[in-house]
N, C-alpha and C positions, 0 to 999 in steps of 0.2 A: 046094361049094354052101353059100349061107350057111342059119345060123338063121335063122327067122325072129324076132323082137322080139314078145318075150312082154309083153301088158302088165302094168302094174304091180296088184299086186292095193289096190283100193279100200280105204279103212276105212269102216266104217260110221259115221254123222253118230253116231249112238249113244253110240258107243263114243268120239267124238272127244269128243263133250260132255262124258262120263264121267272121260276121262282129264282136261279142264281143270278141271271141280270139284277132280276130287284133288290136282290140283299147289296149286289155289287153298289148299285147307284146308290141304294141309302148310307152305304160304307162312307161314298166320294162323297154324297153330301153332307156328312155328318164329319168328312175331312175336310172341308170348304168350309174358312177361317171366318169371323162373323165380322158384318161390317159395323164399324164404331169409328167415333172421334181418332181413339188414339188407333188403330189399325189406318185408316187411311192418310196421317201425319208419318206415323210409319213406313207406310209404303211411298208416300209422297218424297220422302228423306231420300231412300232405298233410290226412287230413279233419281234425284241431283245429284245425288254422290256418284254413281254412275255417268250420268254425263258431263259432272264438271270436269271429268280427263280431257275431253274434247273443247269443252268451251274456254278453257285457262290458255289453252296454248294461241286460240282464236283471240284472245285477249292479247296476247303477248304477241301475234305478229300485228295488229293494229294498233298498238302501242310502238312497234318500231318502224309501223310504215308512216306516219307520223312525226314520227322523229329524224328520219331520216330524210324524208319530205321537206323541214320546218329548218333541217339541217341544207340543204340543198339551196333551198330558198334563200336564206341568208347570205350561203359564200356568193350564189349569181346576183344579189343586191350588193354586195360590198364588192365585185368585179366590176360590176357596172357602176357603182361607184366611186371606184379607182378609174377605169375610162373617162369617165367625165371628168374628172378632175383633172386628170393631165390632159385629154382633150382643151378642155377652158386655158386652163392656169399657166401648161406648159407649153401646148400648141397653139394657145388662143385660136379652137376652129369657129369659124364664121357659118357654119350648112345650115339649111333649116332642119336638121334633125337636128342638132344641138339646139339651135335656137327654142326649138316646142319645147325641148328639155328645159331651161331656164324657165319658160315660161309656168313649168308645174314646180320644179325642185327651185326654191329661193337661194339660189349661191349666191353669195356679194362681189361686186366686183372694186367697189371701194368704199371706205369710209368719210364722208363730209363730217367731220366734226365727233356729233351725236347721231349722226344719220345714218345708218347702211344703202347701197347705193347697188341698185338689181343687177346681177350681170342681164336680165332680162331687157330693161332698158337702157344698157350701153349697146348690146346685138339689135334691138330695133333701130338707135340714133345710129348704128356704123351700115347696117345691111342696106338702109336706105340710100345711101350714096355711094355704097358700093354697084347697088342696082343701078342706078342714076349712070354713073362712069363706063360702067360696062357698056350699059344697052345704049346710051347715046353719043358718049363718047369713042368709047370703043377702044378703052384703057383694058389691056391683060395685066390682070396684077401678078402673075407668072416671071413676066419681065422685072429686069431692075427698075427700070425707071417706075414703071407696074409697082414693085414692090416697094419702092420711095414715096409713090402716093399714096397707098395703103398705108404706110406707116401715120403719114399725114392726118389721115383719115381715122384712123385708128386716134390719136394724141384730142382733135376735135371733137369726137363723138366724146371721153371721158371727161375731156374739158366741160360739155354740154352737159352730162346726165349728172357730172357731180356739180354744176351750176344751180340745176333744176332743183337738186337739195339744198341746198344754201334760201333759195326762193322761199321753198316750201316754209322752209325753217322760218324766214322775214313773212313768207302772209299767216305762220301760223298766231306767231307773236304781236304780228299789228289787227289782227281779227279779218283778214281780205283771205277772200276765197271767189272760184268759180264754179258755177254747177253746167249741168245738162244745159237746163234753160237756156243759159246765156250763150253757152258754143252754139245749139241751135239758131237760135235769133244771128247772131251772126253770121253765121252759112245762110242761110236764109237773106240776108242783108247784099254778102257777096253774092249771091246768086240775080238779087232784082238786079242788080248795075253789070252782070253778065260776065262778073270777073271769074268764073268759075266752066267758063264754058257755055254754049249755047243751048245745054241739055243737060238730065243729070248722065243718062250714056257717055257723053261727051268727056263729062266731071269723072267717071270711075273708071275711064278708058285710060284715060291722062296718069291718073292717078296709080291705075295698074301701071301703065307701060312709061312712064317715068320714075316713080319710087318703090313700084313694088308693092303699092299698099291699099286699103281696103277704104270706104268712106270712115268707117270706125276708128283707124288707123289716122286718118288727116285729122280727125275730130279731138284724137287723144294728141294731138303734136299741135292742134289751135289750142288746145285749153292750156298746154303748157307757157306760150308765148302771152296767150290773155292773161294766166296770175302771176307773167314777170313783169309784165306793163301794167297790169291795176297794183303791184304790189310798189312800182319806182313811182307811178303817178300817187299813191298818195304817202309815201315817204319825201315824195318833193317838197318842202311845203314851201322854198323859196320859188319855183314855178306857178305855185298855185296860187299864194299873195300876189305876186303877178298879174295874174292873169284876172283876180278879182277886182285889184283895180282899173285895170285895163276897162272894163267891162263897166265897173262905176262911172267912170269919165263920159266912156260913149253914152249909156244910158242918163247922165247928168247934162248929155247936149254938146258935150267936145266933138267937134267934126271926125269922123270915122277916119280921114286919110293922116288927120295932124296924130292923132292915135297910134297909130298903125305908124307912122314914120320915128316915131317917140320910144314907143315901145317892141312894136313887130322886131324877133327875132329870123324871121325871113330874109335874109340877105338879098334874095333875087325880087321882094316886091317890096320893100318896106321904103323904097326911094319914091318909087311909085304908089303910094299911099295908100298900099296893101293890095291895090288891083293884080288879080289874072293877067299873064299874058294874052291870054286867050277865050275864046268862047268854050263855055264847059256844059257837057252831056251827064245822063248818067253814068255811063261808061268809061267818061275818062280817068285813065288809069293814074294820073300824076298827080293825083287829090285823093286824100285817105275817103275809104268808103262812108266813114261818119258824117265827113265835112259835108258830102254828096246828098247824102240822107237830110242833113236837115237843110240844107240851101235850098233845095226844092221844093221846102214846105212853106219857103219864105214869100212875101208878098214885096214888090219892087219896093225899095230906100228901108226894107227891116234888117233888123240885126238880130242876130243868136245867141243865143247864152253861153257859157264854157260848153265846148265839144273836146271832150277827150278823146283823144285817136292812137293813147297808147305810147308815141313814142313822142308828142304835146297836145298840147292844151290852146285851142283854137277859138276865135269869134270871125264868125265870116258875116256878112252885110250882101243883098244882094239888092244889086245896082239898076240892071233892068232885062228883060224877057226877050227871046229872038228865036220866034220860034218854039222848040225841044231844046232850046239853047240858053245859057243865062250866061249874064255876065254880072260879075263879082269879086267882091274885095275881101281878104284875110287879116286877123292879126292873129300872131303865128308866138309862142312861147311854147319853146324846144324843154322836153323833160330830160332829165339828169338818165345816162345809162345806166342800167340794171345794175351793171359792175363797179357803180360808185356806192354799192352797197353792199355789195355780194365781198370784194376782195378784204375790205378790212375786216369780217366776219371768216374769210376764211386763213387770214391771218391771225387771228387769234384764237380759230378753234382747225386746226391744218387739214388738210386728204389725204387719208395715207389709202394707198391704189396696191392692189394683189394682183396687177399686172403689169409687166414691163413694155411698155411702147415708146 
C-alpha cells in the first residue's frame, strides 16, 4: 500500500522576504570596497582632482587681484610723485601739506659742496617769515610788491639753509658740535633774565603767533646759530690770543680801565675804561645773556674769565652793588663773522640750487 504524498510544508511570505533582505545586505556588503592604505590615498586623490577645477581658478583670480592692486599702487605713487615734484621744483608751493611732505620724502633743494641741502629745511627757514610778514605785518604776497618780497624772502631762506651746510661741514671737520643739553641750558638761561617772556605760556604764545612755531621748532633754529658761533669762535684764533692776553694783563695787576682802553674793541666804552653806561639788571636786554650770568656771580672790584657770548669774547669786572643793580666794566673782543669762513669754502666747493628764485 503506498504512502500517501505528504505535502510540502509552505514558507511563510515573512520569512521569504526576510531571508531576500539578507542575501540583499550581504551582497552590498561584500560590494563595499575594504578599507586599506592604498584605497584611502585613492580616494583621497579621487576628491583633489575633483576639486582643483574650483580651487585653480580661485588661485588665478587672487593672483590678479594682486597684481592689479600692486599695479594701481604704483601709477598713484608715481602720480603723486609727479605732483610733488612740479608742486616743489616748478611751482615752489609753500602749504603745509607740502611742507609735511618734505618733512617724510627727502627731496633736495640744493647742493653745498658735498652736502645735500633739505627742501625740508629751506620750507621751515621760508614759512617762518612768511608767517611773520603776513600775521604782523600784513604783507599779501598776492600783490606785486607781495610778490617782490617773497621773492626776497625766498633768495634768504636758501642763502641760510645752504649756509647752515657749510657750518655743519666747518664743525664737523674742527670736532665742535652742539647737543640737547646745551640748547636747554641756554633756554633755560634766557628764561631766568626773562628774555623769553614772563611765562612759558607767554614764550609759546609768541612763538605761535609770530613765527608759526612750536618750542621744538625755536629749539632746532637756537641750535643752528649756537654751532655757527661755537664753530667762528674757535676758528678765531686771532680773537681768542686776544682775549688771553687781555685777561693775563688784568690778572697780572694792569688796572682793568688802562685794559680795556688798550685792548677793548667796544667802541662805545673802551674811552671810558670799559664801564657801562648804565646800571644793569638781569634783564637788561643790551648785554649778551652770558655777560649777565656771570657778572652777578661776581663779588664788587672781581673780574671774569673769557665769556664767550658767541658773536665775542668778553671779561667784565664788576665795580660795585646798587641794590638788584650793579654797575660794571667790560672788555669787549668782537669774533670774526661766520661768513669769513663759510664764503671761501663755498668758493671752492660751489651751491648749485634746483630752484630758481
Amino acid at each position: 500500500m503506498k504512502k500517501p504524498k505528504l505535502p510540502k510544508p509552505s514558507v511563510p511570505r515573512v520569512l521569504k522576504r526576510r531571508k531576500g533582505q539578507e542575501e540583499r545586505a550581504d551582497e552590498a556588503i561584500e560590494a563595499v570596497p575594504r578599507i586599506t592604505n592604498e584605497t584611502v590615498a585613492e580616494h583621497r586623490e579621487e576628491v583633489l582632482s575633483s576639486a582643483r577645477k574650483y580651487i585653480y581658478p580661485l588661485q588665478h583670480s587672487r593672483r590678479r587681484i594682486v597684481s592689479v592692486s600692486a599695479s594701481l599702487l604704483g601709477v598713484a605713487i608715481v602720480v603723486f610723485l609727479a605732483y610733488c615734484l612740479l608742486s616743489l621744483y616748478k611751482f615752489q608751493a609753500t602749504s603745509g601739506f607740502m611742507y609735511d611732505v618734505t618733512r617724510v620724502l627727502p627731496f633736495p633743494v640744493a647742493k653745498a659742496g658735498p652736502s645735500w641741502v633739505s627742501y625740508e629745511s629751506y620750507l621751515f627757514e621760508l614759512r617762518r617769515n612768511m608767517h611773520y610778514y603776513e600775521t604782523q605785518q600784513r604783507v599779501n604776497f598776492n600783490d606785486p610788491s607781495g610778490k617782490r618780497a617773497l621773492t626776497r624772502y625766498k633768495q634768504q631762506a636758501l642763502q641760510r639753509v645752504t649756509d647752515d651746510a657749510y657750518v655743519k661741514q666747518l664743525a664737523a671737520k674742527n670736532h665742535v658740535s652742539v647737543n640737547s643739553q646745551d640748547v636747554d641750558q641756554e633756554i633755560q638761561l634766557l628764561k631766568q633774565q626773562n628774555r623769553l617772556g614772563s611765562s612759558n605760556k607767554v614764550f609759546d604764545t609768541v612763538l605761535s603767533e609770530f613765527w608759526g612755531w612750536s618750542e621744538n621748532d625755536f629749539k632746532r633754529e637756537l641750535r643752528s646759530q649756537m654751532l655757527a658761533q661755537k664753530v667762528a669762535s674757535k676758528l678765531d684764533v686771532d680773537a681768542q690770543v686776544k682775549a688771553k692776553n687781555a685777561l693775563q694783563q688784568v690778572q697780572s695787576g694792569t688796572d682793568f680801565a688802562k685794559v680795556a682802553g688798550d685792548m677793548s674793541e667796544d667802541v662805545t666804552t673802551k674811552g671810558n675804561g670799559g664801564q657801562y653806561g648804565g646800571l644793569i639788571d638781569r634783564s637788561t636786554r643790551d648785554i649778551p645773556p652770558q655777560v649777565t650770568n656771570e657778572l652777578f656771580k661776581l663779588q664788587p672790584g672781581q673780574t671774569s674769565g673769557i665769556i664767550d657770548t658767541g658773536a665775542s669774547l668778553q671779561i667784565v669786572k664788576l665795580i660795585d652793588v646798587q641794590g638788584n643793580k650793579v654797575h660794571a666794566a667790560h672788555i669787549q673782543i668782537n669774533l670774526k663773522d661766520i661768513h669769513a669762513y663759510i664764503d671761501p669754502l663755498r668758493t671752492k666747493q660751489p651751491t648749485h640750487t634746483y630752484v630758481k628764485v
